[in-house]
C-alpha positions in Angstrom: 16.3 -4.8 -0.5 15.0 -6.9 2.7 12.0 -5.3 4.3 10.4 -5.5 7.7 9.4 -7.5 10.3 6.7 -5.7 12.6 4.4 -6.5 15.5 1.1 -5.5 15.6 0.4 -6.5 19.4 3.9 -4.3 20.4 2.0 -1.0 20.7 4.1 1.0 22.6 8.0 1.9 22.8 9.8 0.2 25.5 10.6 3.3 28.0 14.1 3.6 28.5 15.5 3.3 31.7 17.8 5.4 34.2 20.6 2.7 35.4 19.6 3.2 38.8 16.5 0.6 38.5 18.7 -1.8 37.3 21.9 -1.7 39.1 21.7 -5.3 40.8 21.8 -6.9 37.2 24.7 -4.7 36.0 26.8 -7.2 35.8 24.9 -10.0 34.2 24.5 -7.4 31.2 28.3 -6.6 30.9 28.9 -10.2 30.9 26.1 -10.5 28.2 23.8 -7.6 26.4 26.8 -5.6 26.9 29.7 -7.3 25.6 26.9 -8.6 22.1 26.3 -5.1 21.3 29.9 -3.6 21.2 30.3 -6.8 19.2 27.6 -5.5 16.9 29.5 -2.1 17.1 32.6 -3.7 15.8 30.5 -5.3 12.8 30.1 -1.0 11.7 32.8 0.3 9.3 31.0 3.6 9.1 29.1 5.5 11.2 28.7 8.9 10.5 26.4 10.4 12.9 28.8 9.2 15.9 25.5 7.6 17.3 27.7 4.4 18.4 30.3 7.1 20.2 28.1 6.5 23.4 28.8 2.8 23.3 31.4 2.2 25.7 32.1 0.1 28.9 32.4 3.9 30.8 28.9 4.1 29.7 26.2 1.6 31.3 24.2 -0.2 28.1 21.1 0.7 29.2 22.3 4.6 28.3 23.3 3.7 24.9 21.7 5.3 22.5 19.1 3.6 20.5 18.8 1.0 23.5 16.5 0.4 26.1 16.3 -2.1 28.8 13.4 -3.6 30.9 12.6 -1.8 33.7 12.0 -5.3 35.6 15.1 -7.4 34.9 17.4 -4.6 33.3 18.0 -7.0 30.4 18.3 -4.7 27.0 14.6 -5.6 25.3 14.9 -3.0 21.7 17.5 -1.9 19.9 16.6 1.2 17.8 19.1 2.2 15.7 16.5 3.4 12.3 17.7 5.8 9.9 21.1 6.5 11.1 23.6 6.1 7.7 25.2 3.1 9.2 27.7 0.9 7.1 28.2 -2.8 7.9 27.0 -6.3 8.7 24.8 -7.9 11.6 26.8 -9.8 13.4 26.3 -13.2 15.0 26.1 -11.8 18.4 23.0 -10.3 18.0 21.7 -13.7 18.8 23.1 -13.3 22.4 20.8 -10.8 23.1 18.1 -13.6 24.4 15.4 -10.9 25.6 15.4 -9.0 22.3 11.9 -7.9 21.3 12.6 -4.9 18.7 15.2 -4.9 16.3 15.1 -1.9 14.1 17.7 -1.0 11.5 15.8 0.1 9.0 17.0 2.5 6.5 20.7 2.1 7.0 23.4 0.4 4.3 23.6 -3.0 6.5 24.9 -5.1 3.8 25.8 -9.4 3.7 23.7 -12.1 5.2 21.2 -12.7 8.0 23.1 -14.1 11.0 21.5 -17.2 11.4 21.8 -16.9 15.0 19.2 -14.3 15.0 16.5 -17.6 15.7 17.9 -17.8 19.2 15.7 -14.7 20.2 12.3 -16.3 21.1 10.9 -12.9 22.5 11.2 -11.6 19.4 7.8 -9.4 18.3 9.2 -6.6 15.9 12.0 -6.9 13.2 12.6 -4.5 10.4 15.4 -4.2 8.3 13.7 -3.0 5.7 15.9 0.0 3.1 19.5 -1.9 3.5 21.5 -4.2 1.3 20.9 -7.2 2.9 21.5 -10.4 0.5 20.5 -14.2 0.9 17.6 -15.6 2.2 15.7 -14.8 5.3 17.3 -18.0 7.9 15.2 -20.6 8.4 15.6 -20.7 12.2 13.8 -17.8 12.4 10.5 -19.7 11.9 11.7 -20.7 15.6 10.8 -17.1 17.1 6.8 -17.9 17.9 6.2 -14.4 18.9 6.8 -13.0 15.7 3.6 -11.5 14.2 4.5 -9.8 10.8 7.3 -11.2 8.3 9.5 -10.3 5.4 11.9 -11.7 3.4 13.6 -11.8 -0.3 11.8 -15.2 -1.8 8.9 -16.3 0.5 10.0 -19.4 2.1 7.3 -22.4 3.1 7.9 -22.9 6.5 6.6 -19.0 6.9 2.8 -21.2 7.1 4.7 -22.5 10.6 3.6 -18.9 12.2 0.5 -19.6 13.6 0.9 -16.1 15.1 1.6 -14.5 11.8 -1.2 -12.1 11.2 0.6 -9.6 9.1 2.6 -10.5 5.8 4.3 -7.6 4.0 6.4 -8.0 1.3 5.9 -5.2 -0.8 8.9 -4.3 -3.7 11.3 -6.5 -2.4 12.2 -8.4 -6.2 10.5 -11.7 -5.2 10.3 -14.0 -7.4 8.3 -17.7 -7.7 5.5 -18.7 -6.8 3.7 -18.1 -3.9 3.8 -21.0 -1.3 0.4 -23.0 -0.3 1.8 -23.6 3.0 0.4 -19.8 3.2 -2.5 -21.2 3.9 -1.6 -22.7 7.2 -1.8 -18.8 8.7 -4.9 -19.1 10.3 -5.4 -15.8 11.7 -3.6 -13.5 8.5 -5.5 -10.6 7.6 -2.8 -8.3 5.7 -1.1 -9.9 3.1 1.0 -7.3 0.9 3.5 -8.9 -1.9 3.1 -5.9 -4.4 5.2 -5.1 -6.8 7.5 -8.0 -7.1 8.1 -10.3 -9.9 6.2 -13.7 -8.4 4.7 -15.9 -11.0 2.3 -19.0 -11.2 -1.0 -19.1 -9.6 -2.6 -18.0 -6.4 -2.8 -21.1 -4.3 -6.6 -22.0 -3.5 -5.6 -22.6 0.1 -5.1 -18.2 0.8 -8.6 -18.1 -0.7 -9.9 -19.8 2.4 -8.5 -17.0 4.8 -11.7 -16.0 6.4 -9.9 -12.8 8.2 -8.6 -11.3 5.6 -9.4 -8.2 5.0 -6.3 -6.5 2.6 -4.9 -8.9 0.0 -3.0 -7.4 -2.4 -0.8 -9.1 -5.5 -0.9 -6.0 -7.9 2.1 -5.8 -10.0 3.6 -9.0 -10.3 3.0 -11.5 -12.8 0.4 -14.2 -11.9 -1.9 -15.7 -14.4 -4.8 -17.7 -13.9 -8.8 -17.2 -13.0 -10.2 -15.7 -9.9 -12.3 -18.2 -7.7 -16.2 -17.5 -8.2 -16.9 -17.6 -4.6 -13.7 -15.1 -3.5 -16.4 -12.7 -2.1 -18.0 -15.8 0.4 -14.3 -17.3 0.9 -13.2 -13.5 2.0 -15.7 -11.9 3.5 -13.9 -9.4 5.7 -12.3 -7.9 2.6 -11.6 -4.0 2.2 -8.9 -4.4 -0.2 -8.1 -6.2 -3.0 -5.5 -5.5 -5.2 -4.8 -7.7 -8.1 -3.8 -5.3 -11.0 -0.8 -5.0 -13.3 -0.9 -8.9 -13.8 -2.2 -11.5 -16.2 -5.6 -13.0 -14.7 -8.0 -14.0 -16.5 -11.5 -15.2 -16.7 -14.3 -13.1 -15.5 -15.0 -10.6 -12.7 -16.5 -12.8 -9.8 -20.0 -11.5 -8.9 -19.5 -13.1 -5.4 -17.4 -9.9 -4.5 -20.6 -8.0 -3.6 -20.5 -10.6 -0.9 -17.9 -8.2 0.6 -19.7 -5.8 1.7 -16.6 -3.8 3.4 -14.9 -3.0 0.0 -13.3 -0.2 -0.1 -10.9 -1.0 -3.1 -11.2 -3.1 -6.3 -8.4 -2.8 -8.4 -8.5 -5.0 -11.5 -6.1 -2.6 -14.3 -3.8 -4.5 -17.0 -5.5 -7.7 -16.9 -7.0 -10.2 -19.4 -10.5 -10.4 -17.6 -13.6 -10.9 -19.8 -17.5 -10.6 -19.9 -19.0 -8.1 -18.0 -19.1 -6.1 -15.0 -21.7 -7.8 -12.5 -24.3 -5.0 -11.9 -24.2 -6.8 -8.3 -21.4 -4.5 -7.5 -24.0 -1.8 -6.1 -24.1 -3.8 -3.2 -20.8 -2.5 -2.1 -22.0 1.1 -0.4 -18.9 1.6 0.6 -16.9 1.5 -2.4 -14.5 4.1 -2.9 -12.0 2.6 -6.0 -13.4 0.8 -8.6 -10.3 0.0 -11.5 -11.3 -1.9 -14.0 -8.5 -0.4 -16.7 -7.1 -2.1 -19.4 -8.9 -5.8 -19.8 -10.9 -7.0 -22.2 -14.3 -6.4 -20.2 -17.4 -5.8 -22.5 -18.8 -7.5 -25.5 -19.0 -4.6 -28.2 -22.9 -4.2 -27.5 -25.3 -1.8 -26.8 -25.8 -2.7 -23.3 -22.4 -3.0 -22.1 -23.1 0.2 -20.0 -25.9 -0.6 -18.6 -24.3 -1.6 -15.3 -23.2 1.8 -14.8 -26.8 2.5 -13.3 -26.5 0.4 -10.2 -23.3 2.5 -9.0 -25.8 5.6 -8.8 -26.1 3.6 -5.5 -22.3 3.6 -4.5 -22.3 7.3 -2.7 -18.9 7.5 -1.6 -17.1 6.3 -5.0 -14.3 8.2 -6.1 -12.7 6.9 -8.8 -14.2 4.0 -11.9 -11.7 3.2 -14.1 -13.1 1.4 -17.3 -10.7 2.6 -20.0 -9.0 0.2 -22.3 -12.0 -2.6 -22.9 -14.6 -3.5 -25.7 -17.4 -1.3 -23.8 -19.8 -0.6 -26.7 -23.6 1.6 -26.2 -24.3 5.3 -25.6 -22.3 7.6 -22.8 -25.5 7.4 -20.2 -27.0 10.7 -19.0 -27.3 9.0 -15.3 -23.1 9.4 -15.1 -24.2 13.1 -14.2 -25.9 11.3 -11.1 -22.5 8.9 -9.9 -21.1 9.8 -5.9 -20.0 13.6 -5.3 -17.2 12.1 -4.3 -16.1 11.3 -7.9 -12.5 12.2 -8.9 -11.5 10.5 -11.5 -13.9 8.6 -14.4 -11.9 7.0 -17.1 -13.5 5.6 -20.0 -11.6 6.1 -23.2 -10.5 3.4 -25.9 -14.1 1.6 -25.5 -16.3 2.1 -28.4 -18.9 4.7 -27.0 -21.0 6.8 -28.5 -22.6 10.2 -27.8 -22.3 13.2 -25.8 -21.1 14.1 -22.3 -24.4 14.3 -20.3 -25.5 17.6 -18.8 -25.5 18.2 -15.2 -21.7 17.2 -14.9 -21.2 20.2 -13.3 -22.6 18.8 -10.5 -19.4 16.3 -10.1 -17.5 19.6 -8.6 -14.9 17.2 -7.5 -14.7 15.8 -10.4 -10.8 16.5 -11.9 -10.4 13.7 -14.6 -12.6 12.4 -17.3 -11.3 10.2 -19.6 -13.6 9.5 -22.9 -10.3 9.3 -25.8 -10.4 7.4 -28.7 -14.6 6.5 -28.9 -16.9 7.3 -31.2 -18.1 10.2 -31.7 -18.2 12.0 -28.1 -18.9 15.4 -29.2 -20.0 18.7 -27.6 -19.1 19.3 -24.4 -21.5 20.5 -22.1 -21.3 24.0 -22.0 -21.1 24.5 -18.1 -18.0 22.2 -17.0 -15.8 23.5 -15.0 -13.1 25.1 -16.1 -10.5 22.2 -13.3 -12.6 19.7 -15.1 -12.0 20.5 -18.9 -8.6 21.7 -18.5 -8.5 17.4 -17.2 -10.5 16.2 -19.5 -8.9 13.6 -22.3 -11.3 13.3 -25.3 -9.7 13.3 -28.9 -13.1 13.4 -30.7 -14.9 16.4 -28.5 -15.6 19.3 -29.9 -15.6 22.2 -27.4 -19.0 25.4 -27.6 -17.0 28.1 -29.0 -18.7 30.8 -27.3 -17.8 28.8 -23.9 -14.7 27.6 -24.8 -13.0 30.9 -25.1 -14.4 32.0 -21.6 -13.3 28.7 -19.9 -9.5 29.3 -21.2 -9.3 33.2 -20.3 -10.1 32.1 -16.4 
């Protein structure tokens, strides 16, 4: 499935207009626009919302449905067609269409290749095909159409680093596979880059790490290996997102991240990362997601925890995910004091001790605690909710009786 192409600087919809602005170029279009899109219509073998019946020479273009013209030079600027069940191919024509700023087809069962032709539109801003059965690669002429902001593609090609424009990059579940190009890099001004959950490989190039106005990067779900730069957190300052789970890094959690003070996200899950959690983390106030899942974080000591303290300071967090590692000490009483924003805390398959801390209660939007498979984690504390224990994942607790009972007849 090929995915999108947006703009982030096209804010608005092109206003369709009446043919009576645009009568003295009437027949520059049917000599041009007009005659490429019923081209385009003859590249449809199905279309089963009749949303094409409109498209006739009785008809003038800029009444189609799904087009709309500029208001100054009547030349057709967007064509809209999103989410209408059509069967078919893009045609070559398309290309004729030189004042083309929106193409979207997305969501329709366009099937065979790119036209290469589509480079001849220079004004092109916005182009989603994303939801059809598009094969092939993206063409390389496209890398002609300067005005494009935001890419997407099947394999990311190299010359995508020639969009010195390109500020958006999303290529989210579209199978890639690879590596991901250095030439990257080259995008001066990127800020979103989105390739989860593909199937790319090989390392992170250094060069993406030196994209100063990022602020989302995420690569979770794919499978990349290697170590995370110490100095990601001064590289990246302007990060609110950072997604790198599901993959196979390794190495250990840069402390440098605190240098990002805008987090929002963290998301580290299925990893091989090692040694511990920098306690510098507080420094993110903003935090709201901190995923740690499923690495091999911790060294088996009393201690391991300790870090947990610091987050006291992280006021809006809503969900710490530390289950799966080698944390080792006692369950500290000063979880009772984490954000009352908390949701979620998971913490099973560690090898903690003790007992769930009282004042838990005071986590009332608190829904999931996760403390399976430690050591010894008895006694729950008699006032939890009954939302929270009805959530709560914890093979070695044993439940107050007298409690119990009144909990499970609510």
């Amino acid at each position: 499935m090929l995915s999108l192409v947006h703009c982030s600087s096209w804010n608005s919809s092109i206003i369709h207009q009446s043919c009576t602005h645009i009568c003295k170029n009437t027949q520059f279009i049917k000599g041009s626009d007009q005659q490429a899109l019923l081209d385009f219509k003859d590249g449809i073998i199905d279309d089963p919302n009749k949303i094409l019946s409109s498209w006739n020479e009785s008809v003038h273009v800029c009444s189609w449905i799904g087009v709309s013209c500029s208001p100054s030079n009547g030349r057709v600027v967007s064509l809209n067609l999103e989410a209408q069940g059509l069967v078919g191919s893009l045609t070559p024509s398309i290309g004729n269409i030189t004042y083309l700023s929106v193409i979207n087809l997305r969501d329709n069962a366009f099937g065979g290749e790119i036209p290469e032709q589509i480079g001849r539109l220079r004004n092109l801003k916005s182009l989603n095909l994303s939801r059809n059965s598009f094969i092939g690669k993206i063409p390389y002429n496209l890398s002609k159409c300067r005005e494009l902001t935001e890419v997407d593609a099947r394999t990311i090609p190299p010359w995508i680093g020639n969009f010195s424009s390109l500020q958006f990059l999303k290529l989210a579940e579209n199978n890639l596979q690879g590596s991901i190009p250095s030439e990257l890099g080259k995008l001066s001004r990127l800020v979103f880059l989105h390739l989860y959950g593909n199937q790319l490989s090989g390392m992170i190039p250094l060069s993406l790490y030196n994209l100063s106005s990022m602020y989302h990067f995420s690569i979770a779900q794919n499978q990349l290996h290697g170590w995370l730069p110490p100095d990601i957190g001064i590289t990246l300052p302007k990060l609110t997102i950072f997604a790198a789970g599901v993959n196979n890094f390794t190495g250990a959690v840069p402390e440098s991240l605190a240098n990002a003070s805008g987090l929002l996200a963290v998301d580290f899950a299925q990893n091989g990362l090692t040694g511990p959690v920098p306690r510098n983390l507080a420094r993110l106030v903003n935090i709201k997601r901190l995923n740690f899942d499923d690495n091999h974080l911790g060294n088996g000591e009393l201690g391991d925890l300790d870090f947990l303290s610091s987050l006291v300071n992280c006021t809006w967090l809503q969900v710490l995910g530390l289950a799966g590692n080698h944390f080792a000490g006692e369950l500290p009483s000063f979880i009772a004091n984490f954000s009352i924003w908390a949701r979620e805390i998971t913490m099973g398959e560690n090898l903690i001790h003790g007992s769930i801390p009282s004042g838990m209660d005071k986590l009332e939007r608190l829904y999931l605690l996760g403390l399976e498979n430690n050591y010894t984690v008895a006694n729950f504390y008699p006032l939890l909710r009954q939302a929270m224990l009805k959530h709560m994942e914890c093979s070695s607790c044993v439940p107050a009786q007298s409690h119990f009972s009144d909990i499970d007849s609510n």
